[in-house]
C-alpha positions, 0 to 999 in steps of 0.5 A: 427421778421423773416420778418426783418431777411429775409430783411436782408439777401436779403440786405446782398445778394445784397450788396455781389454780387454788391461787387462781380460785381464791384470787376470783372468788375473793369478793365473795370470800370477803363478803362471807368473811365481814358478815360472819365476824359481824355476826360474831360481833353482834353476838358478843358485843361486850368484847367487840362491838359491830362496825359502823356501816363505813368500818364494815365498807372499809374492812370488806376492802382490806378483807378483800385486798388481802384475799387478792393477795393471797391469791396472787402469792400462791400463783406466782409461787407455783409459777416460779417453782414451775419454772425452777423445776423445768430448768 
């Protein structure tokens, strides 16, 4: 039983660090993300046309706010498991 029981903790770990990683590097997720579905959007622009200069400032913050989130979900997750685990 105490193999699983440090399974789990290596799990929770990994979770609350990605967490923690994605949560720091979500600027430059966010950034990454907007210039590649704009070079999407340049490149396909029959479907989708590229964003105004205010849209790509507007959807690099809900990117980015998104990102944080996700970010956040996954620690807070991993934490509470810890803590359901070591109860």
């Amino acid at each position: 039983m105490a193999h699983w029981g440090a399974q789990f903790i290596v799990m929770d770990a990994s979770l609350a660090l990605a967490g923690v990683a994605i949560f720091y590097w979500s600027k430059l997720l966010s950034k990454k993300y907007n210039a590649w579905t704009t070079r999407l959007r340049t490149k396909f622009s029959s479907i989708n046309p590229p964003p105004t200069p205010q849209m790509a400032e507007l959807n690099y913050k809900v990117m980015l706010y998104l990102i944080r989130v996700c970010g956040v979900s996954l620690f807070a997750g991993a934490a509470l498991a810890a803590l359901a685990l070591s109860h």
